[in-house]
KEGURO-246088 format. One record per residue: residue in one letter; residue number from 0; x, y, z of N, C-alpha, C, CB in turn. Coordinates in steps of 0.2 Angstrom, whole numbers, plus 5000, padded with zeros to 4 digits. Glycine has a CB too. Layout:
BEGIN
{res: A; n: NUM; n.px: X; n.py: Y; n.pz: Z; ca.px: X; ca.py: Y; ca.pz: Z; c.px: X; c.py: Y; c.pz: Z; cb.px: X; cb.py: Y; cb.pz: Z} .
...
//
This chain:
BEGIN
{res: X; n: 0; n.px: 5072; n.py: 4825; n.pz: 4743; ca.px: 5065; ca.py: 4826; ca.pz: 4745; c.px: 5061; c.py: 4829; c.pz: 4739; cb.px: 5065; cb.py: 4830; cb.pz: 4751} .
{res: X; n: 1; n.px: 5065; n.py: 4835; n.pz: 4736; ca.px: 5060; ca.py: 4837; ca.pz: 4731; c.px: 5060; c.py: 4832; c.pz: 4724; cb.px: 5062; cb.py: 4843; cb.pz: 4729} .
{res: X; n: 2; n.px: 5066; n.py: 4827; n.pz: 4724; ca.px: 5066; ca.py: 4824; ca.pz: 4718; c.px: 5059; c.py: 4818; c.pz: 4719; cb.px: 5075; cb.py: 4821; cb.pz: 4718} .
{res: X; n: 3; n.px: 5059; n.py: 4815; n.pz: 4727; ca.px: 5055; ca.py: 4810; ca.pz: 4727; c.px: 5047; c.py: 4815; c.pz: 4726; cb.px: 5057; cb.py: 4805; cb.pz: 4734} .
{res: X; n: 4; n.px: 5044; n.py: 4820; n.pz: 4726; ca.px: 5039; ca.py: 4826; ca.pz: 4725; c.px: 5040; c.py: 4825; c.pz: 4717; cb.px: 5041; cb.py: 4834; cb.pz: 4728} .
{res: X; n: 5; n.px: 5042; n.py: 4827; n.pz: 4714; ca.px: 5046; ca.py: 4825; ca.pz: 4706; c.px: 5040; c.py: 4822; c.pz: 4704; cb.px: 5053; cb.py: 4820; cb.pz: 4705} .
{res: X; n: 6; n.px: 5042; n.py: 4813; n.pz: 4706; ca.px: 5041; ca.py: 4809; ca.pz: 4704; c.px: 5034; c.py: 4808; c.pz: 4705; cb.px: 5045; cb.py: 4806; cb.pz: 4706} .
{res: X; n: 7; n.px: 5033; n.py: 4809; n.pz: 4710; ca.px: 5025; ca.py: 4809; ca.pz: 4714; c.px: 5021; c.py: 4814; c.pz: 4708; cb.px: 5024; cb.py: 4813; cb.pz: 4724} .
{res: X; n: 8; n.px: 5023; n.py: 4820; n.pz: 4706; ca.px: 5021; ca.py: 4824; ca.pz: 4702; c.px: 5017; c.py: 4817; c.pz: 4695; cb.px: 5028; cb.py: 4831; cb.pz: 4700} .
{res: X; n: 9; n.px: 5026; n.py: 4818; n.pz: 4694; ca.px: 5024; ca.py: 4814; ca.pz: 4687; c.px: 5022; c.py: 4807; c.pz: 4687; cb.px: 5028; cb.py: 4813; cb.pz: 4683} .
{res: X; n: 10; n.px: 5019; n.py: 4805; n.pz: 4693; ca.px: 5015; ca.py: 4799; ca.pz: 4693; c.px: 5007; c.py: 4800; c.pz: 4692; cb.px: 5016; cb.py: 4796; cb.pz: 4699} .
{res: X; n: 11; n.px: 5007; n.py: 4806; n.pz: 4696; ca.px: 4998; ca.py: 4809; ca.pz: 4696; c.px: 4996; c.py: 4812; c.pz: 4690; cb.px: 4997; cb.py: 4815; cb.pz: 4701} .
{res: X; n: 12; n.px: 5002; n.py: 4814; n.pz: 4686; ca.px: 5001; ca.py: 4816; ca.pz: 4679; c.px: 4998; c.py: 4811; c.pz: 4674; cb.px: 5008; cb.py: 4818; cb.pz: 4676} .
{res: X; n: 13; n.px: 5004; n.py: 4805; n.pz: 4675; ca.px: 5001; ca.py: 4799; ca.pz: 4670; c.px: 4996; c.py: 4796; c.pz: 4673; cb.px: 5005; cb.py: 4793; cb.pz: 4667} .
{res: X; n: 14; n.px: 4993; n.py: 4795; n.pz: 4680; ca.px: 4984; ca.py: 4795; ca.pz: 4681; c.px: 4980; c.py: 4799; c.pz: 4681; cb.px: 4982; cb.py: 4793; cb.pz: 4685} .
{res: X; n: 15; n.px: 4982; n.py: 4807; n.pz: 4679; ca.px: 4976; ca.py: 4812; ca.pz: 4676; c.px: 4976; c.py: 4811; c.pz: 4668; cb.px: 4977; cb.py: 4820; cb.pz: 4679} .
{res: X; n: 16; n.px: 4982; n.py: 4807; n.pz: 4665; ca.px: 4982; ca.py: 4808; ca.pz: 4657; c.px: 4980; c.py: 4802; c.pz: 4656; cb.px: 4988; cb.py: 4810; cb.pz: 4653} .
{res: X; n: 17; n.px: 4978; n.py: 4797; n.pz: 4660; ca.px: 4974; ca.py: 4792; ca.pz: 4659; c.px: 4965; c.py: 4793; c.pz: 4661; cb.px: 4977; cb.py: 4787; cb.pz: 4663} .
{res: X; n: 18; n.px: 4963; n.py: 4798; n.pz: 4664; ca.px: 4959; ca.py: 4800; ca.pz: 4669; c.px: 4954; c.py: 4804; c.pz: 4660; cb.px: 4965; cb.py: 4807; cb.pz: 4677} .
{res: X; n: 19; n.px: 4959; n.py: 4808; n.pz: 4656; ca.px: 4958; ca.py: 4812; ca.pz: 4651; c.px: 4955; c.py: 4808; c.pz: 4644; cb.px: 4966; cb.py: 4816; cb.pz: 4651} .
{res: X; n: 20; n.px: 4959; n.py: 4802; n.pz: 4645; ca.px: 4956; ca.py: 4797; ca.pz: 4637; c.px: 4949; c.py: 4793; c.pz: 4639; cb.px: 4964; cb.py: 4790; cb.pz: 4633} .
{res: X; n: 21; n.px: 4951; n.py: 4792; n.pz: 4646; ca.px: 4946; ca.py: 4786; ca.pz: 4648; c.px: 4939; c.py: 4791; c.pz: 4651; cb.px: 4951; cb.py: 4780; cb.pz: 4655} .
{res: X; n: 22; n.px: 4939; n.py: 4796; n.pz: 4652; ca.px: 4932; ca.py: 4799; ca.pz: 4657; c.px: 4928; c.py: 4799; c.pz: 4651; cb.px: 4933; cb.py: 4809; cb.pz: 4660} .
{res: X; n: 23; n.px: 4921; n.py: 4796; n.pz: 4654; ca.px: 4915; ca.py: 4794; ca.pz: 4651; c.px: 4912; c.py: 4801; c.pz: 4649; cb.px: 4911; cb.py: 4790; cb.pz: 4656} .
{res: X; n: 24; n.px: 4911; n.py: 4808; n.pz: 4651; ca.px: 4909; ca.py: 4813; ca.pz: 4648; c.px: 4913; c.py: 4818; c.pz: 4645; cb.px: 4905; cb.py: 4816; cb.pz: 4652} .
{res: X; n: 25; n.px: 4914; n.py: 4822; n.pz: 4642; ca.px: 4918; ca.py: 4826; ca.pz: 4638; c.px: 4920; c.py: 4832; c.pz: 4644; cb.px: 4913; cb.py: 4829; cb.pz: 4631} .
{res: X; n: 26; n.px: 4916; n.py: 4832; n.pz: 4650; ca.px: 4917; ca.py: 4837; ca.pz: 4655; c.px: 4924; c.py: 4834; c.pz: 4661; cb.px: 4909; cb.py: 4838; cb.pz: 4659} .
{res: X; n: 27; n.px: 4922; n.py: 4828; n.pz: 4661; ca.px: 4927; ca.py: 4824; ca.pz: 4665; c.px: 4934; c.py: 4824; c.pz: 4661; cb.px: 4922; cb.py: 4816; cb.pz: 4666} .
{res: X; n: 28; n.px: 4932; n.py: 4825; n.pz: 4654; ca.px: 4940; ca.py: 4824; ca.pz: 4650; c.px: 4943; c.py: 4832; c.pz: 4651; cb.px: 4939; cb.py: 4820; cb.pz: 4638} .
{res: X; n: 29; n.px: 4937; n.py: 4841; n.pz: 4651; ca.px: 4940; ca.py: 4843; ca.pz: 4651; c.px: 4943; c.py: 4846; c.pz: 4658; cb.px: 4938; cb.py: 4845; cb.pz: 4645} .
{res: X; n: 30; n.px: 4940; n.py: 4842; n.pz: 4666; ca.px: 4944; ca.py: 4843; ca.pz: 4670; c.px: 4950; c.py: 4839; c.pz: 4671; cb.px: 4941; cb.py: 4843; cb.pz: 4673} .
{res: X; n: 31; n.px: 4952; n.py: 4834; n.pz: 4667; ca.px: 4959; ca.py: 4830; ca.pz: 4668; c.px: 4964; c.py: 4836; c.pz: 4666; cb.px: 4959; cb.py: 4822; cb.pz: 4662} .
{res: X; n: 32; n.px: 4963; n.py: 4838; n.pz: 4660; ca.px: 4966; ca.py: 4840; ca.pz: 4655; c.px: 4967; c.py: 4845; c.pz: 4659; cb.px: 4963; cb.py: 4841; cb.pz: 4649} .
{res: X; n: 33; n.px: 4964; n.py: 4850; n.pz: 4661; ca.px: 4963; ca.py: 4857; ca.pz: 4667; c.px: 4971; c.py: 4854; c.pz: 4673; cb.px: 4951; cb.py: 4857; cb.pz: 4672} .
{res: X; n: 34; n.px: 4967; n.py: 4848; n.pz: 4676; ca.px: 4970; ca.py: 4845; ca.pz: 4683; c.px: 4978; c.py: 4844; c.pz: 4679; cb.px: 4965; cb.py: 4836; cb.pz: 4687} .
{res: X; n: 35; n.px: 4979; n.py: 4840; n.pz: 4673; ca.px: 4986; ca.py: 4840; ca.pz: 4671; c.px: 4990; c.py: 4846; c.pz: 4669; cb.px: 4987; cb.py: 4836; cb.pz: 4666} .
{res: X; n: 36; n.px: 4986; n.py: 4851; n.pz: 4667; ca.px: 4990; ca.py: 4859; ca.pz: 4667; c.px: 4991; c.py: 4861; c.pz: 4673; cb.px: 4985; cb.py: 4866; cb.pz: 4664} .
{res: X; n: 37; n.px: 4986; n.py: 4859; n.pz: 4680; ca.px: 4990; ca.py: 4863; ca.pz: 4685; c.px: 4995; c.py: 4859; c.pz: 4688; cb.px: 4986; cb.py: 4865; cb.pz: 4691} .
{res: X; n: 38; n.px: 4994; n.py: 4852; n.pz: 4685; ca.px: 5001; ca.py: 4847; ca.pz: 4690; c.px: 5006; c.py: 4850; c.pz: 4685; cb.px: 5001; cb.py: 4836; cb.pz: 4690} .
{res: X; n: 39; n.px: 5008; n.py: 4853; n.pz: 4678; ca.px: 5013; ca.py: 4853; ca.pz: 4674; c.px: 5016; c.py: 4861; c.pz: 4677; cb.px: 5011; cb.py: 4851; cb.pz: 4666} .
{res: X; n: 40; n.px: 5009; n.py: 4865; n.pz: 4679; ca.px: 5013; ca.py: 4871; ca.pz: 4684; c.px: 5016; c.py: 4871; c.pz: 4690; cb.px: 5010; cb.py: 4875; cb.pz: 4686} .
{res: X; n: 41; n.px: 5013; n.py: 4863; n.pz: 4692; ca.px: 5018; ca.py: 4862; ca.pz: 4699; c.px: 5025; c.py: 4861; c.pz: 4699; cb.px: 5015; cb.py: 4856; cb.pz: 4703} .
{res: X; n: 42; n.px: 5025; n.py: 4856; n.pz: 4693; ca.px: 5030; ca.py: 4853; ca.pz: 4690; c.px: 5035; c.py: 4858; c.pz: 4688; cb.px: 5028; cb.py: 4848; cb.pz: 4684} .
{res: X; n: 43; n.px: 5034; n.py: 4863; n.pz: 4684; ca.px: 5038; ca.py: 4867; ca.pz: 4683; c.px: 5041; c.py: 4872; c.pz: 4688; cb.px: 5035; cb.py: 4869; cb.pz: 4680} .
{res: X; n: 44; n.px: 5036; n.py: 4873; n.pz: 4693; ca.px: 5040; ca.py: 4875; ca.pz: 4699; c.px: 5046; c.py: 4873; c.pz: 4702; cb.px: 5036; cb.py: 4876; cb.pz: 4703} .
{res: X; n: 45; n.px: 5044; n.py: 4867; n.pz: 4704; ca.px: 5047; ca.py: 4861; ca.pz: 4707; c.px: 5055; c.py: 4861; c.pz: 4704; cb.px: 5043; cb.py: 4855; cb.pz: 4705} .
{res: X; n: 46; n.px: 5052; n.py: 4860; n.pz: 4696; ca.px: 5057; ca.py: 4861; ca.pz: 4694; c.px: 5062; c.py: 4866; c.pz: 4694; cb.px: 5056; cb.py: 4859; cb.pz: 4690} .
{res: X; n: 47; n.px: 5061; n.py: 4872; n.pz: 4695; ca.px: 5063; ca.py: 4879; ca.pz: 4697; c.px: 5068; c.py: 4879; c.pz: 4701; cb.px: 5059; cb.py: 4883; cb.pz: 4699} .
{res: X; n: 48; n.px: 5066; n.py: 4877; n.pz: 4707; ca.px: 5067; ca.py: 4877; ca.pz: 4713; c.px: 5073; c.py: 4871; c.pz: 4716; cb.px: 5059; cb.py: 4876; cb.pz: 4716} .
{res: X; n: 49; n.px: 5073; n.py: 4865; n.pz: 4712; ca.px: 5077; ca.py: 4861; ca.pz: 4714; c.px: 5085; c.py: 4864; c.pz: 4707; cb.px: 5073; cb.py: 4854; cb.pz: 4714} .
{res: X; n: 50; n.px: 5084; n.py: 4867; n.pz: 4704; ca.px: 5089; ca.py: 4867; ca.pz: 4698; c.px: 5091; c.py: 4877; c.pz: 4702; cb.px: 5084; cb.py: 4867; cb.pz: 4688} .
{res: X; n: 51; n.px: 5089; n.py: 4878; n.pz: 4705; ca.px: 5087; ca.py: 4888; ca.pz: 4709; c.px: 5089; c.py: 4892; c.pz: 4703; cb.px: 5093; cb.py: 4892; cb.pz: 4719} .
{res: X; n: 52; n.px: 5084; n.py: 4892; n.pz: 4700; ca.px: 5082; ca.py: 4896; ca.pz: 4694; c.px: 5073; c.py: 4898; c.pz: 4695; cb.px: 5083; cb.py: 4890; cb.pz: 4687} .
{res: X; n: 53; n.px: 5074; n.py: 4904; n.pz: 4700; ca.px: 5069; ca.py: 4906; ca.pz: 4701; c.px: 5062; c.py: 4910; c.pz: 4695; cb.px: 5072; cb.py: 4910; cb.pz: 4705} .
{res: X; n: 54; n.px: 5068; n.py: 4911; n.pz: 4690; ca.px: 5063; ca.py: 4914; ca.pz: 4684; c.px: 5059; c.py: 4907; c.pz: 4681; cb.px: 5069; cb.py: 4918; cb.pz: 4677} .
{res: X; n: 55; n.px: 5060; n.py: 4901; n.pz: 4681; ca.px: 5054; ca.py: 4898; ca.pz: 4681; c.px: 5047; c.py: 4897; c.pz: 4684; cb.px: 5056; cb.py: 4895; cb.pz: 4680} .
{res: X; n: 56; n.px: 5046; n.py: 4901; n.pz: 4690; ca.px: 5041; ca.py: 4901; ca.pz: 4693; c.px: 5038; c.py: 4907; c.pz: 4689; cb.px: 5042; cb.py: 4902; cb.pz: 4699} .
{res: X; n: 57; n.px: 5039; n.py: 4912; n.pz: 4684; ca.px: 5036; ca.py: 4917; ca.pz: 4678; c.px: 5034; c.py: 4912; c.pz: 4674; cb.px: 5040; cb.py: 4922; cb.pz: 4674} .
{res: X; n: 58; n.px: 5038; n.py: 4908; n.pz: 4673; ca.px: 5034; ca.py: 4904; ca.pz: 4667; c.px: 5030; c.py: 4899; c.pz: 4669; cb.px: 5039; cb.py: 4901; cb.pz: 4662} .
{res: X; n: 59; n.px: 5029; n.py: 4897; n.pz: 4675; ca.px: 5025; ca.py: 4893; ca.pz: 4677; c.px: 5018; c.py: 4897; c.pz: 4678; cb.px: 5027; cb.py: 4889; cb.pz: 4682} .
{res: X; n: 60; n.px: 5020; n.py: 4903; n.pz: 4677; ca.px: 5013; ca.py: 4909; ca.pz: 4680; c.px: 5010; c.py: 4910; c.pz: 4675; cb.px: 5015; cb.py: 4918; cb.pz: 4684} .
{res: X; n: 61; n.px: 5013; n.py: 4909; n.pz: 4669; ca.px: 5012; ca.py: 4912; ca.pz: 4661; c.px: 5010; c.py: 4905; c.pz: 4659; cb.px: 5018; cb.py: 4915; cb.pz: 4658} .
{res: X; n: 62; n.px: 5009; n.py: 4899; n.pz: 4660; ca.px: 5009; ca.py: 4891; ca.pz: 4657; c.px: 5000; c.py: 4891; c.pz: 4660; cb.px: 5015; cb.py: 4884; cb.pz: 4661} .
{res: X; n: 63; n.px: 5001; n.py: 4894; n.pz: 4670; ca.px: 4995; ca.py: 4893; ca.pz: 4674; c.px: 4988; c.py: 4901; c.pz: 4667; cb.px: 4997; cb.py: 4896; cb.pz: 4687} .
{res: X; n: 64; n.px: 4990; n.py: 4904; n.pz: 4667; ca.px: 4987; ca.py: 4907; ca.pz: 4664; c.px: 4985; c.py: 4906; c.pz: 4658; cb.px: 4989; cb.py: 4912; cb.pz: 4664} .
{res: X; n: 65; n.px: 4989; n.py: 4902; n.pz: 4651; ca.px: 4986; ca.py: 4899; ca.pz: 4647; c.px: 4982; c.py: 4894; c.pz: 4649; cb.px: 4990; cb.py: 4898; cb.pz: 4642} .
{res: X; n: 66; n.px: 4984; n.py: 4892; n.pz: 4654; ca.px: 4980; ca.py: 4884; ca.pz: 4656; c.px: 4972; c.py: 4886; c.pz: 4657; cb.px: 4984; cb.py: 4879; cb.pz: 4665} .
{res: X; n: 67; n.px: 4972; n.py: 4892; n.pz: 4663; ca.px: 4965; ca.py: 4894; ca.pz: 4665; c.px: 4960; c.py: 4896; c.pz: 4658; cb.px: 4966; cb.py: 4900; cb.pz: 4672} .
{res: X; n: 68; n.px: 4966; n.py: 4900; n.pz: 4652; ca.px: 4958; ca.py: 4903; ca.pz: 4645; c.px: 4958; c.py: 4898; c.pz: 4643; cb.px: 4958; cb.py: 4908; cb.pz: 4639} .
{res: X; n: 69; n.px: 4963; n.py: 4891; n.pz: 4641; ca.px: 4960; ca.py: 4888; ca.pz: 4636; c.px: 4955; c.py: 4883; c.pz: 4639; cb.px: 4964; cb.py: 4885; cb.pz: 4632} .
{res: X; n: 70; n.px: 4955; n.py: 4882; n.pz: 4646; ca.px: 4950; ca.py: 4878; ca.pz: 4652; c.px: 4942; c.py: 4880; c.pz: 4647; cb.px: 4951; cb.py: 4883; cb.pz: 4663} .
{res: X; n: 71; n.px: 4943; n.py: 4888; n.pz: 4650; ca.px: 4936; ca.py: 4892; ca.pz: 4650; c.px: 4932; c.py: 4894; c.pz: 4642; cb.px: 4939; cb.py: 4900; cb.pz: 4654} .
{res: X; n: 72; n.px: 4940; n.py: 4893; n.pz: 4637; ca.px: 4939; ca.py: 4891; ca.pz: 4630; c.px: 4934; c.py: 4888; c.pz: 4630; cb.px: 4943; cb.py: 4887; cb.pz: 4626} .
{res: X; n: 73; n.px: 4937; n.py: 4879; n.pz: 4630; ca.px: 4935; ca.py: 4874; ca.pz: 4630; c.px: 4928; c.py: 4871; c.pz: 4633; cb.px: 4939; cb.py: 4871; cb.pz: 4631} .
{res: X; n: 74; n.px: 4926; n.py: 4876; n.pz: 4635; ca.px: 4920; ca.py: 4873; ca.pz: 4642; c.px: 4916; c.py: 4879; c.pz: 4638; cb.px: 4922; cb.py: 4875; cb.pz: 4652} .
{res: X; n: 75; n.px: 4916; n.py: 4883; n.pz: 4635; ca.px: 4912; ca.py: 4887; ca.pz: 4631; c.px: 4911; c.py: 4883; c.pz: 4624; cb.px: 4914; cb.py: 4895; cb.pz: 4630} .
{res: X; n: 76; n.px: 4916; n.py: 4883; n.pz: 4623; ca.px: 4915; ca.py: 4879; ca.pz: 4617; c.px: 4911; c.py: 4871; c.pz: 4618; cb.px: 4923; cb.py: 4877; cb.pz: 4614} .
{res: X; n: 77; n.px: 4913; n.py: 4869; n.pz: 4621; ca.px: 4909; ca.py: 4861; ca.pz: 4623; c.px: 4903; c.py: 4864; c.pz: 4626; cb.px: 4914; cb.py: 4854; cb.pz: 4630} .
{res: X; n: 78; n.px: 4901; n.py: 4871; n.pz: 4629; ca.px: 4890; ca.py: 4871; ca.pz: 4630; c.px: 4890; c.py: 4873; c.pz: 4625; cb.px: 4885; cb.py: 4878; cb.pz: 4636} .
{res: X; n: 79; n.px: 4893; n.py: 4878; n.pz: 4623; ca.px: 4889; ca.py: 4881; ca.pz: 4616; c.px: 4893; c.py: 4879; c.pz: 4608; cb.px: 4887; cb.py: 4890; cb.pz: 4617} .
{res: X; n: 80; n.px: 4892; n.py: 4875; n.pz: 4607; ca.px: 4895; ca.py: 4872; ca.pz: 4601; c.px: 4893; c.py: 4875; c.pz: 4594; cb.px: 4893; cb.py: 4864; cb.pz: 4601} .
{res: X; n: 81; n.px: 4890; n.py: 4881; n.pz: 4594; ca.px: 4887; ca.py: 4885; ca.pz: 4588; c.px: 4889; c.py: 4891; c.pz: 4587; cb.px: 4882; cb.py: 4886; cb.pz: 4589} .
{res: X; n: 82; n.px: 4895; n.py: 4891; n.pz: 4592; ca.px: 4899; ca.py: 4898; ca.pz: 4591; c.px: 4901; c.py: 4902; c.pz: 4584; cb.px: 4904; cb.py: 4896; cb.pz: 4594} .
{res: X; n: 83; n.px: 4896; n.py: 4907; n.pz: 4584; ca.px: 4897; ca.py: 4910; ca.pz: 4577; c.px: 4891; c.py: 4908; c.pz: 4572; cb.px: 4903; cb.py: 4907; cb.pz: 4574} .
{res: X; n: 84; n.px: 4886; n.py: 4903; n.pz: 4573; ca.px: 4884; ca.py: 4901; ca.pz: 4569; c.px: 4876; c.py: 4904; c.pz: 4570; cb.px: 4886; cb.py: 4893; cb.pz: 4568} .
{res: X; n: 85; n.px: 4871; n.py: 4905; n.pz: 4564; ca.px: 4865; ca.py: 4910; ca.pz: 4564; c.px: 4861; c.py: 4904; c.pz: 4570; cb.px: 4861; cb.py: 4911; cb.pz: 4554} .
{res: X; n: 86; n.px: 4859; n.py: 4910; n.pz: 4574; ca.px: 4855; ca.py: 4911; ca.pz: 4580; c.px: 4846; c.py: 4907; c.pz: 4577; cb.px: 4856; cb.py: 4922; cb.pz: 4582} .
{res: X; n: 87; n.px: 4845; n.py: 4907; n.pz: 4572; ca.px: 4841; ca.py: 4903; ca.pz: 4570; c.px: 4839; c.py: 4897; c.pz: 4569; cb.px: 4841; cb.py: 4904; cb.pz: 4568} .
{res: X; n: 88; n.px: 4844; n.py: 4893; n.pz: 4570; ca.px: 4847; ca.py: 4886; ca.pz: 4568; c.px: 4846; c.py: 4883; c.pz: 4577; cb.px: 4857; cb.py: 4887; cb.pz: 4564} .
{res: X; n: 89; n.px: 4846; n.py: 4888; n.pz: 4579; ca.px: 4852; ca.py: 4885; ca.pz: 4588; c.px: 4843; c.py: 4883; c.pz: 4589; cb.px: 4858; cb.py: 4894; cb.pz: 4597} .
{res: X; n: 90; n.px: 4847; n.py: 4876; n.pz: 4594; ca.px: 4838; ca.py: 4870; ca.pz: 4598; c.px: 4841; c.py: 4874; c.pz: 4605; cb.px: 4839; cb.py: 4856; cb.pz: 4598} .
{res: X; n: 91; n.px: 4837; n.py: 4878; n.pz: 4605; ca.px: 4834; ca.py: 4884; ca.pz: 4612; c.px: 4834; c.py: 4878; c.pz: 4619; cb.px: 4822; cb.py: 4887; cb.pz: 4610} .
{res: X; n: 92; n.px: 4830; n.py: 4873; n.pz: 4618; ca.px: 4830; ca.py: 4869; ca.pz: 4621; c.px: 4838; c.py: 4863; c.pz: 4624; cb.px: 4826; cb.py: 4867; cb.pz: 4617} .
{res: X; n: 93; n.px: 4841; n.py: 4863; n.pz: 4620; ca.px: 4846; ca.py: 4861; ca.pz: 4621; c.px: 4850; c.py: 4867; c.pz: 4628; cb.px: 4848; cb.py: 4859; cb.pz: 4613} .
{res: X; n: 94; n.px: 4853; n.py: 4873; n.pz: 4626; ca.px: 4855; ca.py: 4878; ca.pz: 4629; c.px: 4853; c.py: 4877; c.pz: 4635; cb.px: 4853; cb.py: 4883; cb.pz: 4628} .
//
């Protein structure tokens, strides 16, 4: 049962990493990207659980945690793309 979940996983993986090259706005590519970090934390549980190697549910806690800053990275970076750069320059308008 968990093996056929497995699979289901990594089916929805390669249509969110199709979901990721093909999304028409840069927001849409960086929720694919987000949605495949949490299927690869599912996955990793999963995988835990069918091998009962419980210490991989820490590393799946520690994979979901890099997944969620570089989400929130990347989504500051893609509004404000001037990061760092003189406050004089920035189109007010655009923000």
């Amino acid at each position: 049962m968990f093996t056929e979940a497995s699979l289901a996983i990594l089916l929805i993986m390669a249509l969110t990493l199709w979901r990721a090259v093909k999304g028409p706005t840069v927001y849409d590519r960086i929720l694919a990207v987000n949605a495949f970090g949490t299927l690869t934390v599912l996955l990793i549980a999963v995988f835990g659980f069918l091998t009962e190697r419980p210490e991989f549910l820490d590393i799946a806690l520690v994979y979901a945690l890099i997944n969620f800053i570089g989400t929130i990275a990347v989504c500051k970076y893609a509004t404000f793309a001037h990061l760092g750069g003189p406050l004089d320059q920035v189109d007010w308008d655009d923000v």
